[in-house]
PDB file of N, CA, C and O in Angstrom, chain B, residues numbered from 101:
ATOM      1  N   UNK B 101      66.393 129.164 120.683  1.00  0.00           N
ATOM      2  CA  UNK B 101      66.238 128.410 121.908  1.00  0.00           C
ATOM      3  C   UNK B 101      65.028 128.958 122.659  1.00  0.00           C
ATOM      4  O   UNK B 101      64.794 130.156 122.501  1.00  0.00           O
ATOM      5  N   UNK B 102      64.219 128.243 123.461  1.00  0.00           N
ATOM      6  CA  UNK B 102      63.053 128.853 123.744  1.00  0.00           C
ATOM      7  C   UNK B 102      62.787 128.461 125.203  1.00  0.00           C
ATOM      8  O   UNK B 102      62.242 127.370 125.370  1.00  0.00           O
ATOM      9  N   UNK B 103      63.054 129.097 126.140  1.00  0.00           N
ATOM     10  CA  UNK B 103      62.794 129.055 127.327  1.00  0.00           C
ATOM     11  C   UNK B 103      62.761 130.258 128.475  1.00  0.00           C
ATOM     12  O   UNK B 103      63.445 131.242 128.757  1.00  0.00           O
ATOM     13  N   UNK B 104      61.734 129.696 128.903  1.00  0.00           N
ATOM     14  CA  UNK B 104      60.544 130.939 129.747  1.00  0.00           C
ATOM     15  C   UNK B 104      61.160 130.150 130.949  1.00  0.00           C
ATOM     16  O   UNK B 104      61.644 129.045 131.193  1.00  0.00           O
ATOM     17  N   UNK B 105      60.850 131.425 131.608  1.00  0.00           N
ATOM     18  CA  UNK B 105      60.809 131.502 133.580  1.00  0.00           C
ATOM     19  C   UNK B 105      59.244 132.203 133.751  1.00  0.00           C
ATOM     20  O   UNK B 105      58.651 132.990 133.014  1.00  0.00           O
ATOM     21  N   UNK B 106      58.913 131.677 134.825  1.00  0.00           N
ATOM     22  CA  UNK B 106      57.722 132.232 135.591  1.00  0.00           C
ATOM     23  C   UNK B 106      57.951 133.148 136.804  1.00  0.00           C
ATOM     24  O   UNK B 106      57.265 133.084 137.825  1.00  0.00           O
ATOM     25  N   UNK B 107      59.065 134.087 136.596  1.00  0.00           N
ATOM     26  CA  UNK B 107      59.797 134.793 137.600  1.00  0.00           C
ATOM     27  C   UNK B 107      58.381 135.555 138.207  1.00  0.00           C
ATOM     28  O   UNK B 107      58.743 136.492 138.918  1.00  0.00           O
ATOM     29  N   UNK B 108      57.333 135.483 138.169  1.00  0.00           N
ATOM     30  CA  UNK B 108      56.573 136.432 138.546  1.00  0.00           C
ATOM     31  C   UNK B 108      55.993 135.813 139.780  1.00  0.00           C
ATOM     32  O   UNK B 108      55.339 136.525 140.542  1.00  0.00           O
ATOM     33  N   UNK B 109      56.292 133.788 140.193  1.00  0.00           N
ATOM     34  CA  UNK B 109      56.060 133.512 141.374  1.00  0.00           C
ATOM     35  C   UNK B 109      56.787 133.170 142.015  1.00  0.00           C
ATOM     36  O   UNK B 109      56.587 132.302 142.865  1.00  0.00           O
ATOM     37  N   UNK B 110      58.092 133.863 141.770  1.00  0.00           N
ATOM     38  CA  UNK B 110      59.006 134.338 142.819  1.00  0.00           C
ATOM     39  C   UNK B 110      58.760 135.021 143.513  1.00  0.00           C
ATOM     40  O   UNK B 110      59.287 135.110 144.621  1.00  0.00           O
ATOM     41  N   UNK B 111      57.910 135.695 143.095  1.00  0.00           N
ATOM     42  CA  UNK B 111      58.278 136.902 144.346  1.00  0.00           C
ATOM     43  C   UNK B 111      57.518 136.922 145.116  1.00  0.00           C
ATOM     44  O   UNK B 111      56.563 137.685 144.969  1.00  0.00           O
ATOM     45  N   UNK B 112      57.578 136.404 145.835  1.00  0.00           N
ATOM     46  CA  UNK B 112      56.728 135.950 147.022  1.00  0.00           C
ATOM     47  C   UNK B 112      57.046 136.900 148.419  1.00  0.00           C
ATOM     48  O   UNK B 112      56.379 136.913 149.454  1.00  0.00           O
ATOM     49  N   UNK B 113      58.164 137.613 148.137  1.00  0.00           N
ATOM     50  CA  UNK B 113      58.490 138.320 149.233  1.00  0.00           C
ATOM     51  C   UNK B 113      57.594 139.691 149.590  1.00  0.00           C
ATOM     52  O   UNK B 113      57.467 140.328 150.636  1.00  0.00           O
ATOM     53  N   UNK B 114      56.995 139.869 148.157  1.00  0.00           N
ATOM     54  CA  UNK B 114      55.767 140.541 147.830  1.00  0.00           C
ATOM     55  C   UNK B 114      54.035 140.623 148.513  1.00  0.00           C
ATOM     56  O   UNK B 114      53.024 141.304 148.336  1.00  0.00           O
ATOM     57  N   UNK B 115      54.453 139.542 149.314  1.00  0.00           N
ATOM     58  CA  UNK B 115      53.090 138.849 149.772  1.00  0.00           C
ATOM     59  C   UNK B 115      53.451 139.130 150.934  1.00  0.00           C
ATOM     60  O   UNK B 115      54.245 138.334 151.435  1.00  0.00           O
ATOM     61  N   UNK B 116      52.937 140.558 151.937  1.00  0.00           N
ATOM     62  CA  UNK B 116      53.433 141.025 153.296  1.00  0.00           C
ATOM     63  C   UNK B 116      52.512 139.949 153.982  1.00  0.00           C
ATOM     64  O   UNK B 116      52.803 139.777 155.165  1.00  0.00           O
ATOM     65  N   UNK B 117      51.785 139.417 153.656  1.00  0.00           N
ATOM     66  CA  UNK B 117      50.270 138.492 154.317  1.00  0.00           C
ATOM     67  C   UNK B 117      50.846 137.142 154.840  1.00  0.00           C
ATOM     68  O   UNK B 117      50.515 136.552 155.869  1.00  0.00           O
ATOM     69  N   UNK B 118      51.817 136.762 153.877  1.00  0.00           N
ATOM     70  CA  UNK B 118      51.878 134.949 153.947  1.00  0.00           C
ATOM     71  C   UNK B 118      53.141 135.086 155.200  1.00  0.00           C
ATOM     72  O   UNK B 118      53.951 136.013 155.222  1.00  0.00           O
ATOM     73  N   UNK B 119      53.100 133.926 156.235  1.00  0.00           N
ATOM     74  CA  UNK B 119      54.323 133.882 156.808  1.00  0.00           C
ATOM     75  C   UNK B 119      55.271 133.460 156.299  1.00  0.00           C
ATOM     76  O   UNK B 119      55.057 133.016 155.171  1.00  0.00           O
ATOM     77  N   UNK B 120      56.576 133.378 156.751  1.00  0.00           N
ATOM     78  CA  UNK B 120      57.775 132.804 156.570  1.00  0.00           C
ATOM     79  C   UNK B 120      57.568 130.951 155.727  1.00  0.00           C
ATOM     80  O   UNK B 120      57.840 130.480 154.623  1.00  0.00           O
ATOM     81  N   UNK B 121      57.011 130.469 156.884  1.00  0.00           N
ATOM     82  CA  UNK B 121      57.062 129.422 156.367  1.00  0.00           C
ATOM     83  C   UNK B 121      55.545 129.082 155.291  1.00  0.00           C
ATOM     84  O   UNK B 121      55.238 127.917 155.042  1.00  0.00           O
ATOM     85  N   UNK B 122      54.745 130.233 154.762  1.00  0.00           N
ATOM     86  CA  UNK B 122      53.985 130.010 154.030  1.00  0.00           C
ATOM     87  C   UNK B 122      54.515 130.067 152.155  1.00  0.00           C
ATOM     88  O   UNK B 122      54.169 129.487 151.126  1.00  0.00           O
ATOM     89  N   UNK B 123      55.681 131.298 152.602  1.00  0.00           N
ATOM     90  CA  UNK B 123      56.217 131.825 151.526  1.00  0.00           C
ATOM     91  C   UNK B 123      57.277 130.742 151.105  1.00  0.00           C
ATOM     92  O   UNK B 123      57.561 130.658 149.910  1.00  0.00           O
ATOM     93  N   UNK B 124      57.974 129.776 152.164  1.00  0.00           N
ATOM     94  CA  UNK B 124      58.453 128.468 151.525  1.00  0.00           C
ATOM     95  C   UNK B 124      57.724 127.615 150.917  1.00  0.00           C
ATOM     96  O   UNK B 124      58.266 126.941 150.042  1.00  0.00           O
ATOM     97  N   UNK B 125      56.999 127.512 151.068  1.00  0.00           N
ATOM     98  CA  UNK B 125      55.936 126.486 150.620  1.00  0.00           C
ATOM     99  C   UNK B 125      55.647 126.563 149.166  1.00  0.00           C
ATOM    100  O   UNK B 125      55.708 125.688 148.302  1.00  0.00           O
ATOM    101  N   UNK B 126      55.195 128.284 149.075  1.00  0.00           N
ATOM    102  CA  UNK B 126      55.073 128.365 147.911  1.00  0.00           C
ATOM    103  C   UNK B 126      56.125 128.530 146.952  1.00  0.00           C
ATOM    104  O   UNK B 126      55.817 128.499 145.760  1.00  0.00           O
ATOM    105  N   UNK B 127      57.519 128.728 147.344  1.00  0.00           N
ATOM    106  CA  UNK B 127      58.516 128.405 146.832  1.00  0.00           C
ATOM    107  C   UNK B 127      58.936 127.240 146.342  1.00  0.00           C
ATOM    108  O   UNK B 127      59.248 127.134 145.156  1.00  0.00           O
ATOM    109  N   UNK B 128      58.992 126.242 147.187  1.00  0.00           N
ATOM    110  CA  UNK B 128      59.203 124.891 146.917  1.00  0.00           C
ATOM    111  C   UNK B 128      58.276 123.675 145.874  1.00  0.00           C
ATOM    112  O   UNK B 128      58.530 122.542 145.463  1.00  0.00           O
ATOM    113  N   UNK B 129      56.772 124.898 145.700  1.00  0.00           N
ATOM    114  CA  UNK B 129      55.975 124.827 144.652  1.00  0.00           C
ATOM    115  C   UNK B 129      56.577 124.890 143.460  1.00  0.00           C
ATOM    116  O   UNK B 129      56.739 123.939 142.695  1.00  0.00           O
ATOM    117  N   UNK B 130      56.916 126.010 143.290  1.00  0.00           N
ATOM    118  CA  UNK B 130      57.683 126.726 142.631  1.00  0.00           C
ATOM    119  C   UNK B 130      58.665 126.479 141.626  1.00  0.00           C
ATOM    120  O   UNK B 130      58.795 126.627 140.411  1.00  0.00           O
ATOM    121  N   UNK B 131      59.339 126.022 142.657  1.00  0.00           N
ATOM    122  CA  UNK B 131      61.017 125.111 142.443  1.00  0.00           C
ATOM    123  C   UNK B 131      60.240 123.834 141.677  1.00  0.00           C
ATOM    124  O   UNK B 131      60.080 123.882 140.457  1.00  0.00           O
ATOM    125  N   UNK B 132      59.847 122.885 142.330  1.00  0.00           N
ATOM    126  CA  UNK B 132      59.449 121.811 142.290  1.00  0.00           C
ATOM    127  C   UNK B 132      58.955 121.664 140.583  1.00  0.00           C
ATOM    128  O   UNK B 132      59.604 120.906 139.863  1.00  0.00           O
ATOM    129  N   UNK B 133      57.820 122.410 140.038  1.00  0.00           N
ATOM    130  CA  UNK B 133      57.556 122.684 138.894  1.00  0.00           C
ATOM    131  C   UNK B 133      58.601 123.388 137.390  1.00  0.00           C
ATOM    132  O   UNK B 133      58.707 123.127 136.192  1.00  0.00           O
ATOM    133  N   UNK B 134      59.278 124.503 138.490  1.00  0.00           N
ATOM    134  CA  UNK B 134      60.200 124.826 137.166  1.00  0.00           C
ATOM    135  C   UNK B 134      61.369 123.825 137.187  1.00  0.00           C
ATOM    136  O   UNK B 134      62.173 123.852 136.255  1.00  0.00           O
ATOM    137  N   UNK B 135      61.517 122.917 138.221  1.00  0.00           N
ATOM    138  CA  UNK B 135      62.693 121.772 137.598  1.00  0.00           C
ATOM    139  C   UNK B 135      62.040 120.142 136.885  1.00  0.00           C
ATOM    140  O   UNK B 135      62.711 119.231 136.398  1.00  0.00           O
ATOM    141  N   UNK B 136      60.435 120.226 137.063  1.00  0.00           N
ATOM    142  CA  UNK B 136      59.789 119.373 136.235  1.00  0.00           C
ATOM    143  C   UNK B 136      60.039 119.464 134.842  1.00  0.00           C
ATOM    144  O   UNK B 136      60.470 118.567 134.117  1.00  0.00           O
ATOM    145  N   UNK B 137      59.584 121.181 134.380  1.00  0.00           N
ATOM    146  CA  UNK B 137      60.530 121.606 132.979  1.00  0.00           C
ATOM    147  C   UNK B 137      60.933 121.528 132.910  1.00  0.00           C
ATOM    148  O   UNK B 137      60.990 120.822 131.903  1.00  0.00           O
ATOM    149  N   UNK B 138      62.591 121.862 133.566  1.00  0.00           N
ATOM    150  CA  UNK B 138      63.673 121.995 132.910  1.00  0.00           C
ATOM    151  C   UNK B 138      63.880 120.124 132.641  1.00  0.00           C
ATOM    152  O   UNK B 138      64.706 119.828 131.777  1.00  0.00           O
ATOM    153  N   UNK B 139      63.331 119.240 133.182  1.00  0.00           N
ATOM    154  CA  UNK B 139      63.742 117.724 133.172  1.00  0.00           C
ATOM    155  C   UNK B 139      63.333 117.076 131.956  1.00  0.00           C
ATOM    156  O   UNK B 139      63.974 116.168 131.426  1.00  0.00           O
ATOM    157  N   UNK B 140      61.890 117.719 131.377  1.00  0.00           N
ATOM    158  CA  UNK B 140      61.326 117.717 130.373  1.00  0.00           C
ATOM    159  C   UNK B 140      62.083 118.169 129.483  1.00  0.00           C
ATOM    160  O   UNK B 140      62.294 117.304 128.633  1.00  0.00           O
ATOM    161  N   UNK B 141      62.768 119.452 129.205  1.00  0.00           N
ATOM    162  CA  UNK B 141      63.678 119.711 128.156  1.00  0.00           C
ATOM    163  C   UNK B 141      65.136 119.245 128.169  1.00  0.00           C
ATOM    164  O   UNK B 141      65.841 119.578 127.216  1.00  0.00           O
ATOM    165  N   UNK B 142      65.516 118.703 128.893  1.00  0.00           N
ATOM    166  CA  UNK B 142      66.652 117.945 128.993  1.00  0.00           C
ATOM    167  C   UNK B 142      66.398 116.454 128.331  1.00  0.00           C
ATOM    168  O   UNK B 142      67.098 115.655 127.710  1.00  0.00           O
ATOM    169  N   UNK B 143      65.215 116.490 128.727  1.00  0.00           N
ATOM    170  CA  UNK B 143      64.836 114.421 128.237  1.00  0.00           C
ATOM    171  C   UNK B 143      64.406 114.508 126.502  1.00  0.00           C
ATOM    172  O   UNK B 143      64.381 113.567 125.708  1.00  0.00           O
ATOM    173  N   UNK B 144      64.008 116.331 126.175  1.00  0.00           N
ATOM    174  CA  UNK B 144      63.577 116.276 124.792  1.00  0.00           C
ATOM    175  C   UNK B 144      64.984 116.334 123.822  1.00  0.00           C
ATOM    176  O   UNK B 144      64.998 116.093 122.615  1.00  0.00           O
ATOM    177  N   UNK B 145      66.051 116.678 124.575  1.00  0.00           N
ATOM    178  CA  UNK B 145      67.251 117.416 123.654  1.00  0.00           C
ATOM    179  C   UNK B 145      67.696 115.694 123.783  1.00  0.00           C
ATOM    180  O   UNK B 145      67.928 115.082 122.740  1.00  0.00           O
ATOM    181  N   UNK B 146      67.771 115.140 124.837  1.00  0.00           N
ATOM    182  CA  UNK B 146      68.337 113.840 124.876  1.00  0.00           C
ATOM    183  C   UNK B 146      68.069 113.086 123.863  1.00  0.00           C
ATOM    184  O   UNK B 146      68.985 112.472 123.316  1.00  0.00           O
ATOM    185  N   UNK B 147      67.029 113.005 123.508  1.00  0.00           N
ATOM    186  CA  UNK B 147      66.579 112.816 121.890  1.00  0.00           C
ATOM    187  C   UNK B 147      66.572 113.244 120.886  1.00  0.00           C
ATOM    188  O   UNK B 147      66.006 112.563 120.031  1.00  0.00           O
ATOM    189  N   UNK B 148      67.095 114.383 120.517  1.00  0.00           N
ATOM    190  CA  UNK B 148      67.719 114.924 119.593  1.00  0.00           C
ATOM    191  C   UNK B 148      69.207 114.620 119.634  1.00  0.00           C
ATOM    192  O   UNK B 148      69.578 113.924 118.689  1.00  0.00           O
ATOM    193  N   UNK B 149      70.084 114.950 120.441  1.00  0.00           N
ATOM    194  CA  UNK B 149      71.155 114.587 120.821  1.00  0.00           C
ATOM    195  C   UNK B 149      71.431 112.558 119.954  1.00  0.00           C
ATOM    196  O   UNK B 149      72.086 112.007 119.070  1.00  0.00           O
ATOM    197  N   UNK B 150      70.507 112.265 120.905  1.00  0.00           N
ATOM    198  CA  UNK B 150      70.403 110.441 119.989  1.00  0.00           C
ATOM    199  C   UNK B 150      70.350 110.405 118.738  1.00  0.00           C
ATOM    200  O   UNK B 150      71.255 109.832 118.131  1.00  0.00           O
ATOM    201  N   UNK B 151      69.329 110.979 118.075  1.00  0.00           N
ATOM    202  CA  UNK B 151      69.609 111.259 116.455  1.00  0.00           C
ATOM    203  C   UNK B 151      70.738 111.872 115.964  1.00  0.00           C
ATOM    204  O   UNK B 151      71.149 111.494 114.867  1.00  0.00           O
ATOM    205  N   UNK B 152      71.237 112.612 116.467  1.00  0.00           N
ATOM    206  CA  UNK B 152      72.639 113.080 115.984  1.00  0.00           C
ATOM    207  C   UNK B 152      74.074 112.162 116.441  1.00  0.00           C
ATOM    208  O   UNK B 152      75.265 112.349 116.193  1.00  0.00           O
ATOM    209  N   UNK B 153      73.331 111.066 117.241  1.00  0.00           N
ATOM    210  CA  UNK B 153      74.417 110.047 117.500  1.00  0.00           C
ATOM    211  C   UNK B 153      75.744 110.609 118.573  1.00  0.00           C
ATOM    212  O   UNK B 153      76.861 110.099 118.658  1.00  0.00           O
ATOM    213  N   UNK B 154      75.168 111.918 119.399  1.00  0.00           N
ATOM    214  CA  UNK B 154      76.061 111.904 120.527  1.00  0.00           C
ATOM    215  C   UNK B 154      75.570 110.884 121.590  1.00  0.00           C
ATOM    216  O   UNK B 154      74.395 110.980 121.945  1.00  0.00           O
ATOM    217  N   UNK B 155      76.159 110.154 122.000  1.00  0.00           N
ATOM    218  CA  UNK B 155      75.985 109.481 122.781  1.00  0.00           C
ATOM    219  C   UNK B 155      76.248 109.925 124.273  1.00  0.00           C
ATOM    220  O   UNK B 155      75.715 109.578 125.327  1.00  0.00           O
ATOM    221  N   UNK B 156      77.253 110.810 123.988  1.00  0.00           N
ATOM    222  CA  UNK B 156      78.032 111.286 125.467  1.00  0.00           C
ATOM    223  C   UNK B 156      77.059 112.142 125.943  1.00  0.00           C
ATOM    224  O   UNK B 156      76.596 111.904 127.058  1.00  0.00           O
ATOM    225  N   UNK B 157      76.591 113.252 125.210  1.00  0.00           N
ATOM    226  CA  UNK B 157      75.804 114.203 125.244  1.00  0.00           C
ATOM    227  C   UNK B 157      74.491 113.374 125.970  1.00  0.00           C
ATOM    228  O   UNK B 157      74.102 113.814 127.051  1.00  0.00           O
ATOM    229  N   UNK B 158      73.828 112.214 125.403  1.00  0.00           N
ATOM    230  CA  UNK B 158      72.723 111.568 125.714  1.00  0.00           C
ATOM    231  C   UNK B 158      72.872 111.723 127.359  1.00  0.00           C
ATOM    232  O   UNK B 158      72.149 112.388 128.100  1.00  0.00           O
ATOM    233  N   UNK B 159      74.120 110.843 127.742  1.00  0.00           N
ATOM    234  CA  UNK B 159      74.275 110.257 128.780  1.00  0.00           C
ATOM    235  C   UNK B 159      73.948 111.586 130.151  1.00  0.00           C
ATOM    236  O   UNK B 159      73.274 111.586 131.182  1.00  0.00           O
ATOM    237  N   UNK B 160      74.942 112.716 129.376  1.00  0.00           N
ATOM    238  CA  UNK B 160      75.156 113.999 130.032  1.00  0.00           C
ATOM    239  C   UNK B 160      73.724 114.200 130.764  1.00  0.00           C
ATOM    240  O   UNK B 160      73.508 114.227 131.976  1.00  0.00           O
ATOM    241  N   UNK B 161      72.804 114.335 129.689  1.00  0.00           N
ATOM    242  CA  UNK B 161      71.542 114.890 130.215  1.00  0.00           C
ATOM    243  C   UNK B 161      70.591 114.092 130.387  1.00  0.00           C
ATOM    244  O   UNK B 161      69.476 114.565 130.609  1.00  0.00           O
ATOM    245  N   UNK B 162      70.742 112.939 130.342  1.00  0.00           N
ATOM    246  CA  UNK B 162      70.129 111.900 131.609  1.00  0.00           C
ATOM    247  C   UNK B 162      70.379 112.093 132.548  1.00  0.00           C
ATOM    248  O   UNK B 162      69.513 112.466 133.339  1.00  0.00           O
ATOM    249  N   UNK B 163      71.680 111.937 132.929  1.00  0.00           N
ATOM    250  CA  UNK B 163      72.260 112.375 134.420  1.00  0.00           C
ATOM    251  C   UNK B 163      71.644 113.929 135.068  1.00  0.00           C
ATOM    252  O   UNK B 163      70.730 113.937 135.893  1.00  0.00           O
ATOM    253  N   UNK B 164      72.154 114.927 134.665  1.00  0.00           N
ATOM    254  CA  UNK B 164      70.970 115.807 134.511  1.00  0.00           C
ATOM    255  C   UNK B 164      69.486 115.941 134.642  1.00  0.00           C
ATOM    256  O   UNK B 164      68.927 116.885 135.200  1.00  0.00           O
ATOM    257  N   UNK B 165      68.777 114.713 133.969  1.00  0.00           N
ATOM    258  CA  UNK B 165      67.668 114.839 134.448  1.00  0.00           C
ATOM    259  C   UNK B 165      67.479 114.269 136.182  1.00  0.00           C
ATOM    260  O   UNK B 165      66.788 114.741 137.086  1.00  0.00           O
ATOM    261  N   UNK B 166      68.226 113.307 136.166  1.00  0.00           N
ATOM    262  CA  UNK B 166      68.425 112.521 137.431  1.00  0.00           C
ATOM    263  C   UNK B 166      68.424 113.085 138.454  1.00  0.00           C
ATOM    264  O   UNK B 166      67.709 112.692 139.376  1.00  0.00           O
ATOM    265  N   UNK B 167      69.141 114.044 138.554  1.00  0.00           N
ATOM    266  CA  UNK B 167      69.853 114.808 139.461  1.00  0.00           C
ATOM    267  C   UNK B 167      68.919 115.671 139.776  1.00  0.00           C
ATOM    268  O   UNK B 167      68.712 115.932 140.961  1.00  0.00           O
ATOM    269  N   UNK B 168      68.083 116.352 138.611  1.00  0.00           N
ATOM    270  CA  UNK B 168      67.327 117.433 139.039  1.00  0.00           C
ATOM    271  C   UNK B 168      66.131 116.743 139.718  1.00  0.00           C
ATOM    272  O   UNK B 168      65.441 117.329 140.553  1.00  0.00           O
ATOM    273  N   UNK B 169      65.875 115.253 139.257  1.00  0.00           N
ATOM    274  CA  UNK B 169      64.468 114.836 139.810  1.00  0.00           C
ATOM    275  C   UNK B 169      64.985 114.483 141.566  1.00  0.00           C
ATOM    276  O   UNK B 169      64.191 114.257 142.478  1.00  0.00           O
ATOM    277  N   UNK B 170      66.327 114.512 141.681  1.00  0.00           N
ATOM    278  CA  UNK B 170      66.790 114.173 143.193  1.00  0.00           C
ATOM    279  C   UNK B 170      66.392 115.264 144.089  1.00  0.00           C
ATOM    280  O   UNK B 170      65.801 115.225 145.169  1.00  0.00           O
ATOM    281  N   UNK B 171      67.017 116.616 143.142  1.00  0.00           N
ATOM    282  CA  UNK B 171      66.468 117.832 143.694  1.00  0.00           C
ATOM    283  C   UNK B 171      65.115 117.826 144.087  1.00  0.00           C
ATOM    284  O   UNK B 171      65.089 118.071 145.294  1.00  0.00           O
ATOM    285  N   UNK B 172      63.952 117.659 143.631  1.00  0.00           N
ATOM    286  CA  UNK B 172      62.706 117.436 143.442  1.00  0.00           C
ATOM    287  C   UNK B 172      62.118 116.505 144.862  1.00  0.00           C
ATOM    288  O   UNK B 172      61.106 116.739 145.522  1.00  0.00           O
ATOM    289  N   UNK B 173      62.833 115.721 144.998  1.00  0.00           N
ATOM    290  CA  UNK B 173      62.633 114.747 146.054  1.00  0.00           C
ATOM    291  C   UNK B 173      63.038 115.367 147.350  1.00  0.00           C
ATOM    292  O   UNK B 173      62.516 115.183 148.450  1.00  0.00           O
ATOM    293  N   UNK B 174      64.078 116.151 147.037  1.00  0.00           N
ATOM    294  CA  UNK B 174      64.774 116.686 148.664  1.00  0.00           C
ATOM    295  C   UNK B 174      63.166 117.671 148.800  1.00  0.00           C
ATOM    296  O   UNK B 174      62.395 117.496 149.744  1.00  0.00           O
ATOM    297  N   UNK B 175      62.878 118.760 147.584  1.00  0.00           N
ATOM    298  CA  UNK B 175      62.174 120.103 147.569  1.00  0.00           C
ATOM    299  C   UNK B 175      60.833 119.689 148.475  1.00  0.00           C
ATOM    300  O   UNK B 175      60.384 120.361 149.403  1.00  0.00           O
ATOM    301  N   UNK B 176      60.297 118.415 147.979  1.00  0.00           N
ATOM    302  CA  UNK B 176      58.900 117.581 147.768  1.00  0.00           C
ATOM    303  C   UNK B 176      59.111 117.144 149.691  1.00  0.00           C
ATOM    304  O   UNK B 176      58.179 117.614 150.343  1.00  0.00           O
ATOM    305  N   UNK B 177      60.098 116.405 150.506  1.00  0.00           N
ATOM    306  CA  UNK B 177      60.410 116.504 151.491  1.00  0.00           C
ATOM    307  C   UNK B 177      60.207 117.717 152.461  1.00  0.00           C
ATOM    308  O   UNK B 177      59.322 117.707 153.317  1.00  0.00           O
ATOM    309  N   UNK B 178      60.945 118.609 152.309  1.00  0.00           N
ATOM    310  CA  UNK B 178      60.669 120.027 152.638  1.00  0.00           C
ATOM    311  C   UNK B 178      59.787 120.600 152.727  1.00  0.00           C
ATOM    312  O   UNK B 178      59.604 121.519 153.526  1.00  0.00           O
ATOM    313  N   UNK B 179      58.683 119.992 151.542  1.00  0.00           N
ATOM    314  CA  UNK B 179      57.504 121.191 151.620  1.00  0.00           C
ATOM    315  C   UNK B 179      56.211 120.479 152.422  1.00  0.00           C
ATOM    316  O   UNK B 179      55.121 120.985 152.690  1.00  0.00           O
ATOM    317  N   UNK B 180      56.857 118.730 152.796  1.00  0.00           N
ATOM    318  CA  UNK B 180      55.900 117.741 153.583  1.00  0.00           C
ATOM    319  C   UNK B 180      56.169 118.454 155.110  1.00  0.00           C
ATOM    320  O   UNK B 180      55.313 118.653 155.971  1.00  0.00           O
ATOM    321  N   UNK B 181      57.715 118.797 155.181  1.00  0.00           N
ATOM    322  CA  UNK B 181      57.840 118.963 156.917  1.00  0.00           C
ATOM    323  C   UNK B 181      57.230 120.382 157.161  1.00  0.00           C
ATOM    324  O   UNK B 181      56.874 120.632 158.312  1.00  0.00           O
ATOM    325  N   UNK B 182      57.105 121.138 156.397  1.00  0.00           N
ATOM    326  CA  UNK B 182      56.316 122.443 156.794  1.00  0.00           C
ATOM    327  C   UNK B 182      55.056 122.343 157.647  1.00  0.00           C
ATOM    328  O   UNK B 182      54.729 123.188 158.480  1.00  0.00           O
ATOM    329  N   UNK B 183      54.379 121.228 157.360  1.00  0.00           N
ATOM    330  CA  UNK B 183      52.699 121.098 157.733  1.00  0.00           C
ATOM    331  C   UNK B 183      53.047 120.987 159.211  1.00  0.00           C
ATOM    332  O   UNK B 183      52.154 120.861 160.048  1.00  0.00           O
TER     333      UNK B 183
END
């Protein structure tokens, strides 16, 4: 199974320079991108999953992707009201 984190721009708490609400920002960057991946590998297994004729499984991680792109929308919101 092959999946990476970019835990290294987490840490933003690291950055004594950026304010509070600079260090959200770049969080919600952050977020925003590592749940683009994870939506991407959910939509690739969904197709594997189809060839193997789970159907349920398909459905599972559609929904899944759905959900995370909802996340995405709240994150993408959040990082508009900062300005």
């Amino acid at each position: 199974m092959n999946h990476h984190h970019h835990h290294e721009d987490t840490h933003i708490e690291d950055h004594d320079s950026l304010s509070e609400k600079e260090k959200l920002g770049k969080l919600f960057q952050y977020w925003i991108k590592h749940n683009e991946d994870h939506v991407k590998t959910y939509l690739e297994w969904s197709k594997k999953a189809d060839i193997e004729g789970l159907k349920d499984v398909i459905s599972i991680l559609e929904e899944a992707s759905e959900l995370t792109m909802s996340i995405n929308k709240l994150f993408k919101e959040a990082k508009k009201r900062l300005l």
